[in-house]
Structures are given as C-alpha cells and as structure tokens.
C-alpha positions in Angstrom: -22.2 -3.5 -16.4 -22.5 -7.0 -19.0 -22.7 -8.6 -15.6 -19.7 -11.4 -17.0 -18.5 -11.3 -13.3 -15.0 -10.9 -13.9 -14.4 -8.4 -11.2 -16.3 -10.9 -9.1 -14.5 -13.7 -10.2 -10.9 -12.2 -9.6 -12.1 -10.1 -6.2 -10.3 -11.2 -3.1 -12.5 -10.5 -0.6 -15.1 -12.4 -2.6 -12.8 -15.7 -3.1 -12.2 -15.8 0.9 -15.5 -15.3 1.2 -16.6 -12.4 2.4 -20.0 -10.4 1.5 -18.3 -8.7 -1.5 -19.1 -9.2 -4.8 -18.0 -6.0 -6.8 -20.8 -7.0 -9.8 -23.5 -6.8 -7.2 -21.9 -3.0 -6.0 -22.8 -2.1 -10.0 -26.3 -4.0 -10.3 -27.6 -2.8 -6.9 -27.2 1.1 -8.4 -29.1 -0.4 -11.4 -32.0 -2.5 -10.1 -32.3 0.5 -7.4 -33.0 2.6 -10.5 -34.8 0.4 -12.3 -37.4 -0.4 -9.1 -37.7 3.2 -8.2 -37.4 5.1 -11.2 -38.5 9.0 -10.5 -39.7 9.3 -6.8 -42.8 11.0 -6.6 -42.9 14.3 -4.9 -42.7 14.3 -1.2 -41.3 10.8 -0.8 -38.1 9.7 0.0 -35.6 7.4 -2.5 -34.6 4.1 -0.6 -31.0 4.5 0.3 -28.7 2.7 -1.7 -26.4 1.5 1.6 -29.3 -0.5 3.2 -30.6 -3.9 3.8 -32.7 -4.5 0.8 -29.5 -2.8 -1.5 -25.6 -2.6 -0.2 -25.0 -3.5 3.2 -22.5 -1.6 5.2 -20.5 -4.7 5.4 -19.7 -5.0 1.7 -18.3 -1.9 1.9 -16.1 -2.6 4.4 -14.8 -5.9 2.7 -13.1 -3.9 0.0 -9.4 -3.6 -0.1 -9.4 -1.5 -2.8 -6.5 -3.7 -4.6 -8.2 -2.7 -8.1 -8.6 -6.2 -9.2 -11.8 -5.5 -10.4 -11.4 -2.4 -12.3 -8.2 -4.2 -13.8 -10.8 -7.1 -15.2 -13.3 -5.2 -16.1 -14.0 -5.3 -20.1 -16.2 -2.4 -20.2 -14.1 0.0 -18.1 -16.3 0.4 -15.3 -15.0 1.8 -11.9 -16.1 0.3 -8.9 -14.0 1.7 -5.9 -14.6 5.1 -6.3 -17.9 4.1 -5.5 -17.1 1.7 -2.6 -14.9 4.8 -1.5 -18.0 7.0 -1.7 -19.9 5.1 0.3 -17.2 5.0 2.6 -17.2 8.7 3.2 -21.4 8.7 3.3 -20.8 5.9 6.3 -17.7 7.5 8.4 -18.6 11.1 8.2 -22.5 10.8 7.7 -23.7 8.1 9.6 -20.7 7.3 11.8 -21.1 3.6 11.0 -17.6 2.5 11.1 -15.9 -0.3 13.2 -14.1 0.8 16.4 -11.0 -0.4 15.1 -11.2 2.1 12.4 -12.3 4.7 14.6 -9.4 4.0 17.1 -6.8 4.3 14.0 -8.9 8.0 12.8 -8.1 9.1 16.0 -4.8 8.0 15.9 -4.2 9.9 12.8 -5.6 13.0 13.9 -3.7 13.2 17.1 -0.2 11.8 16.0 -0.1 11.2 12.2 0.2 8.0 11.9 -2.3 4.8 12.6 -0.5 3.3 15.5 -0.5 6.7 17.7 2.9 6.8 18.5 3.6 10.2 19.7 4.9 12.3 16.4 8.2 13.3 18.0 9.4 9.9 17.6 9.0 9.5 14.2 12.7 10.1 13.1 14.2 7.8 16.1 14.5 5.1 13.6 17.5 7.3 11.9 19.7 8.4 15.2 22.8 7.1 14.6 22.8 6.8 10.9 23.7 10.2 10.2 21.1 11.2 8.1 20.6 14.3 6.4 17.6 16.3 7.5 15.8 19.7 6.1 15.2 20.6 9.2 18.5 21.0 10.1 19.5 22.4 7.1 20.4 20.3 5.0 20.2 20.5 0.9 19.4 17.1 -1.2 18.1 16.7 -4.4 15.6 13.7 -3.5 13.5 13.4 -0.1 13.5 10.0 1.4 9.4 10.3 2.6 10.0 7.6 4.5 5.9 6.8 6.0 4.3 5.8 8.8 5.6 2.3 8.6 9.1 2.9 7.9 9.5 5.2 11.0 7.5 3.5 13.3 6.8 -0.3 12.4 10.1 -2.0 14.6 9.7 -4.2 11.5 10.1 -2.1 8.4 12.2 0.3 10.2 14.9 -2.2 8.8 13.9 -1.3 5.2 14.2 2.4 6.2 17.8 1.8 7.5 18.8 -0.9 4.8 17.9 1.7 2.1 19.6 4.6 3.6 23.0 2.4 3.3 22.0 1.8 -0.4 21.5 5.7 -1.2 24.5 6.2 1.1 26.9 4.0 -0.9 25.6 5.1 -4.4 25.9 8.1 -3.3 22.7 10.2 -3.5 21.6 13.4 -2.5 18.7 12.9 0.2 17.6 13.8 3.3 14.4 13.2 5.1 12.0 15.6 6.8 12.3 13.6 10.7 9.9 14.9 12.8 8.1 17.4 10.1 7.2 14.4 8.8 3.2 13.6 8.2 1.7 10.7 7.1 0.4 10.7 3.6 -3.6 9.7 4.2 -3.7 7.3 2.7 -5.5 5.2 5.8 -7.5 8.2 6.1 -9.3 7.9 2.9 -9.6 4.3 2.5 -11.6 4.4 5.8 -14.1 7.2 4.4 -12.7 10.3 6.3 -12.1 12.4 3.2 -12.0 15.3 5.4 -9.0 14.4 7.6 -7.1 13.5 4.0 -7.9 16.9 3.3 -5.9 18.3 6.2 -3.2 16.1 6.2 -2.2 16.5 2.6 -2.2 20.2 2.9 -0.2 20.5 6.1 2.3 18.1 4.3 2.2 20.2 0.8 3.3 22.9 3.1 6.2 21.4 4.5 7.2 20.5 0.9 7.0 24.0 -0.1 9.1 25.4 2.5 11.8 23.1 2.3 11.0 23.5 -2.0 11.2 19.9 -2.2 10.1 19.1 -5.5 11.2 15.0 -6.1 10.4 11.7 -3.3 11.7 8.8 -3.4 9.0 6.3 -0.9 9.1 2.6 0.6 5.6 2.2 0.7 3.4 1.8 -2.5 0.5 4.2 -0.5 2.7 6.7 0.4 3.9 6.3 -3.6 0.5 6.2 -4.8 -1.0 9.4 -2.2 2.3 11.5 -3.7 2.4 10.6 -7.4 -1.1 10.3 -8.1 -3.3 12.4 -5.2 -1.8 15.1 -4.2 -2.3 16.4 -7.6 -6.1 16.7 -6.7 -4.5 19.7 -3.9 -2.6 21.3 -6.8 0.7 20.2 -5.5 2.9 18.9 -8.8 6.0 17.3 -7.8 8.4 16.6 -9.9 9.7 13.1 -9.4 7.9 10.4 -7.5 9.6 7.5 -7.2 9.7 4.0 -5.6 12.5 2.3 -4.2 12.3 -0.3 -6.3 12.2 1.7 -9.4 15.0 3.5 -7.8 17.6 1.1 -6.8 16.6 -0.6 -10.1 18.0 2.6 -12.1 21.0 2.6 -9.9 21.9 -1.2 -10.6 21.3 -0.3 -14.2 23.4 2.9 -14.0 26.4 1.3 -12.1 25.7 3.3 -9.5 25.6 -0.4 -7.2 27.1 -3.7 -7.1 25.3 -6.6 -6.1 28.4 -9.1 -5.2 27.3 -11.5 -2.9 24.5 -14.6 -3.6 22.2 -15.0 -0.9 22.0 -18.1 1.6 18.1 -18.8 0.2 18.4 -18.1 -3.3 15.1 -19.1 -4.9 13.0 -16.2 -4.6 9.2 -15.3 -5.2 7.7 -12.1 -5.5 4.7 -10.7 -4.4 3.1 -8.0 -6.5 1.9 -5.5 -4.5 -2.0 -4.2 -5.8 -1.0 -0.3 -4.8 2.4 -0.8 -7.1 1.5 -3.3 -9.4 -2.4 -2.7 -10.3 -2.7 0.8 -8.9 0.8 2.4 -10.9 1.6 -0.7 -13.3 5.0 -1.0 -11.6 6.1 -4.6 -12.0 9.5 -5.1 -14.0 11.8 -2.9 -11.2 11.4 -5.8 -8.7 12.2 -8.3 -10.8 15.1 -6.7 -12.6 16.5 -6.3 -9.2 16.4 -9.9 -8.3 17.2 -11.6 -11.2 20.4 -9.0 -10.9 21.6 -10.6 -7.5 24.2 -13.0 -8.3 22.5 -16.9 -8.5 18.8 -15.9 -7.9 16.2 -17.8 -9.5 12.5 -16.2 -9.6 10.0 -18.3 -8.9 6.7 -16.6 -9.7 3.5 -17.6 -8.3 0.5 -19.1 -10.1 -1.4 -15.4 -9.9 1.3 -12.4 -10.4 1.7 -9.4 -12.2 -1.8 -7.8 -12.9 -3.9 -11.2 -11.4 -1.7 -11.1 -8.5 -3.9 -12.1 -5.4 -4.1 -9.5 -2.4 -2.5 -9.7 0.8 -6.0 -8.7 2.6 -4.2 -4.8 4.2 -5.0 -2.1 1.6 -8.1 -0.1 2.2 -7.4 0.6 5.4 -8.2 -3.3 6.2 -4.4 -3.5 7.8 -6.4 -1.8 10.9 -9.6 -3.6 11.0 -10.4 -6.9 12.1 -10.4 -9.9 9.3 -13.8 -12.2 8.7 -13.8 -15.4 7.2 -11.0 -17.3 5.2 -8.0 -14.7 5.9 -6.4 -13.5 2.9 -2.7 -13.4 3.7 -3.0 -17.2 4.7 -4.9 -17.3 1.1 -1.8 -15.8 -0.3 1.0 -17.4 1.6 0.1 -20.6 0.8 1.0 -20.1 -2.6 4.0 -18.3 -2.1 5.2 -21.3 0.0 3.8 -23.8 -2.4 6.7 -22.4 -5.0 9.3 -24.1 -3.0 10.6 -20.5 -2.7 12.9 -19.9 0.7 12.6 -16.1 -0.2 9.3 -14.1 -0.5 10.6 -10.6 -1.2 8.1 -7.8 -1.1 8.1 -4.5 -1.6 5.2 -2.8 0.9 5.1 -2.3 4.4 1.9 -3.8 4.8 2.5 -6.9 2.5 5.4 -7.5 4.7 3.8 -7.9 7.4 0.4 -9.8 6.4 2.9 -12.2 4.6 5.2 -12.9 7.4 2.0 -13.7 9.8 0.8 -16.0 6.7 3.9 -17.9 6.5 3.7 -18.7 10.2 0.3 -19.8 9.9 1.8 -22.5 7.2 4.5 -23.3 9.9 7.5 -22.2 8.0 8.5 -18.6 9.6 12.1 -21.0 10.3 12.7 -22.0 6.8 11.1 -19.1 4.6 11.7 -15.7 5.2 10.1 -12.9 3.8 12.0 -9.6 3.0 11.7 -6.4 1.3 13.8 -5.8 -2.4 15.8 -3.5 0.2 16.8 -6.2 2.2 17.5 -8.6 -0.6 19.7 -6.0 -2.0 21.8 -4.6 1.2 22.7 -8.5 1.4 23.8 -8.8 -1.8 25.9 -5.7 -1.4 27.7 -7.1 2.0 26.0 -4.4 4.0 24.5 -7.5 5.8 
C-alpha cells in the first residue's frame, strides 16, 4: 500500500459515510505487523477483526463493487480480504446481523434470499410457453434466469420481456423451472463459504445432467458466480453470457428490429459494479440504446469504471443501510441528467434505483427500466 487513498477516495461506502475506508483494511494488516512483529511463545497474536484493528462493522460496509481494486495503482486486492473476514465472522464467530442470518436461512431452506418456497420458482413463466429441460426439452442456450427474475414481482418483467426477445429472434433456450438453484452469490458475500459450496455443486449437477454447456443470465451475480466462480468447482462452461451482451449481438446480427422510439427518449445508464468493474462489460448497454430509434444517452458525471454504487452488492441488498443511503447518493445524479429514462441492467440496481428516484419525488416522471424493457418497447412487444 503507497497509502494515496484512491481506493478510499472512490469507495462508496466511505463517501456516504460509513466506517469504511478500504486504505485503513490494508494499513491495519501492516501496523498489526509492524506493532507485534513475532509473538513470543505461549502468547496469543491480537486479532486483526477487533476494536484496537478492524471492526466488524467495516466489514460489513463493503459492497464489494471493486472500486477500490479498480483505483488502485499498485494492484493491491482488498475484497478478498474483506470477504475473508467475512467467512472468519459468519462461520467462526457468528457475528453477523439478523437480517443476514434470516436471508442464510432463507438460502438453505428454499434457494433463494426471500424464502419463497422453491416450487414456485418457475410460476413467473406459466403461460408463456417456455421450453423446459425438465420436460424434455433440447436448446442450445439456458436462460438461468436467478433468484430475482423468478421471484422479484418486479424483475419477473425482465424475465418475461426477454423471453419475447429470444422468442422473436428466434433462439434456442429453455430454462431449468423448478431445478433451478440460486447461484450463491448472496451466500458468499455474507461470509458463508460453506453454503456457496453446496449450492454450486448441487447446481453443476443439474448442468451436467441436462449437459448444458452455454447461459445466457439477467443478473450481473448470477453472470459473475457462472462465468467466473464456478470454475473454482471445476465446472467449465462454455458460453456465459449477459443479456445485454446478448441482445446486443442480435441487434448487430439482424436477428432484431428496434422500430419504435420510446415515449421518454433521453436515457441514462447506470453501470452496474458486478458487469461493469467486476467483467469490464460496458459498451453492450450502450450499443443497445443508442440503437433504439431517437434515444439520446445521457451519461452521468461518474460512469463506466468510476461509476458510483447503488449500495446492494455484497449481500448489502438484505441488510439494513446506515448513514447517507447510497441509492439516494446515486439517484440524484441520475435525475440531475434531466434523463426521463434510467435503464439498468441488474436486478438489484433496479430496485435500489427505483426506491432512490422516489426519495427525489419523481417515480411519476422518471422511470427506471431494465435494457430488456427498453428493448421489448422498441420492438412493439409493449
């Protein structure tokens, strides 16, 4: 650590502040080090998650939107070591907000954090007649849909606005319904590395049985857990792919036709940290909009890589918010662009934005929308 503070300086949690500064993570390993040196024989080290050294509740003020790590000049990695402690304080210590607990156990018993019983996670799609494994069907791409886009009475607009996209392009897919687990994403964010563990393998094993070797996601953590993870378990998948890089190809293929101009045509995007930051996705979106027929982009003061966090990765979408709130941070400036649009492209973005803008008082004259959305309109699927 040079101890600049970039990573401080560009850390959400720290610029609605909250107890995090991710230079202090780095220098508190140090000065710990420095203090202590060798421990004599028969004495103890000082722990490094204590009072004197990192409190518990910087920790938990991560949201692990890599805005640091992006920064840093020196290539140093804080959240694998805010992750670590993370593990040391759910599984060790149990010192872990109820909150969190209540959305563990919600994962453990039903798959997914709002613990809506796992039979009803492919009710979203009766009616649409959409292909599934299960029932025998054979597609080349699985539409993993997530946690949010089967449950979340929200998103589960995305999940049926893209399955009229695929439909009318005419892909091969089919989703796994009821066989499907979350990813675990939540699970490790919130330190229990252990229930990952299970819930990646049970899902690798419904891959392999069905042999379904390319996804196509709405949700940047289900994206992330699949593309990037899940290697870690020794599954390799082929293709992992999200719909915005997806419908971007089809646009760009000719594959779709984007006809119609939307009623609020000046559109902003927010850069999501688990597609942006996390898998340097960032053109797709904006390819999309700029192909619907008189958008104009209006980009925000901090986008692309300095784009500013909604406040929900890290598992912080289940745990209670202190201090200034950073969605209200963020839709501020999104409002402030004179935008009528904000179009997103993450479940939880979605919704921390859409609470934002009606903290500013305009939920009646600025909606927010996922690229899906923006897209079936512009189609006339709308």
């Amino acid at each position: 650590c040079q101890e600049c503070g970039r990573c401080q300086q560009q850390c959400p949690a720290y610029n609605t502040k909250k107890p995090l500064s991710p230079k202090k993570i780095h220098l508190d390993i140090k000065h710990l080090l420095v203090e202590e040196g060798f421990v004599e024989e028969g004495k103890e080290r000082q722990p490094i998650i204590s009072d004197k050294w990192t409190k518990p509740e910087e920790i938990w003020s991560c949201t692990t939107c890599r805005a640091c790590m992006t920064e840093c000049p020196v290539g140093n990695e804080h959240i694998p070591k805010i992750i670590e402690y993370r593990r040391y304080l759910t599984l060790m210590e149990g010192n872990i907000a109820s909150e969190a607990q209540l959305t563990l156990q919600n994962l453990e018993k039903n798959s997914n954090p709002w613990g809506v019983g796992f039979d009803q996670r492919g009710k979203w799609a009766e009616g649409l007649d959409v292909p599934v494994f299960a029932e025998g069907a054979q597609a080349e791409y699985c539409y993993y849909v997530g946690c949010a886009g089967s449950f979340d009475d929200r998103y589960k607009k995305v999940s049926t606005n893209f399955v009229k996209i695929l439909k009318k392009a005419g892909v091969s897919f089919a989703i796994l319904g009821v066989e499907e687990g979350c990813c675990g994403d939540t699970a490790r964010r919130l330190g229990n590395e252990y229930l990952f563990k299970i819930m990646v393998e049970q899902n690798i094993q419904t891959f392999n049985n069905y042999k379904i070797k390319k996804f196509i996601t709405t949700c940047p953590h289900g994206y992330n857990a699949l593309k990037n993870e899940y290697r870690q378990f020794g599954f390799q998948p082929e293709e992992v792919i999200h719909h915005t890089e997806f419908i971007d190809r089809l646009l760009k293929q000719g594959k779709l036709k984007l006809n119609k101009p939307l009623e609020a045509n000046a559109i902003t995007y927010h850069d999501s940290c688990y597609l942006g930051r996390h898998n340097d996705i960032y053109d797709p979106p904006r390819d999309i909009i700029r192909a619907v027929p008189g958008a104009e982009l209006k980009e925000m003061p901090r986008h692309l890589s300095r784009s500013f966090c909604c406040g929900a990765g890290g598992g912080l979408m289940w745990l209670e918010e202190h201090a200034e709130r950073m969605n209200f941070n963020r839709a501020k400036e999104a409002v402030a662009t004179g935008a009528k649009t904000i179009a997103v492209a993450c479940p939880f973005c979605m919704t921390m934005l859409e609470d934002g803008v009606k903290n500013e008082k305009k939920e009646e004259s600025v909606k927010t929308m996922d690229i899906t959305e923006i897209v079936a309109r512009a189609m006339g699927e709308v």
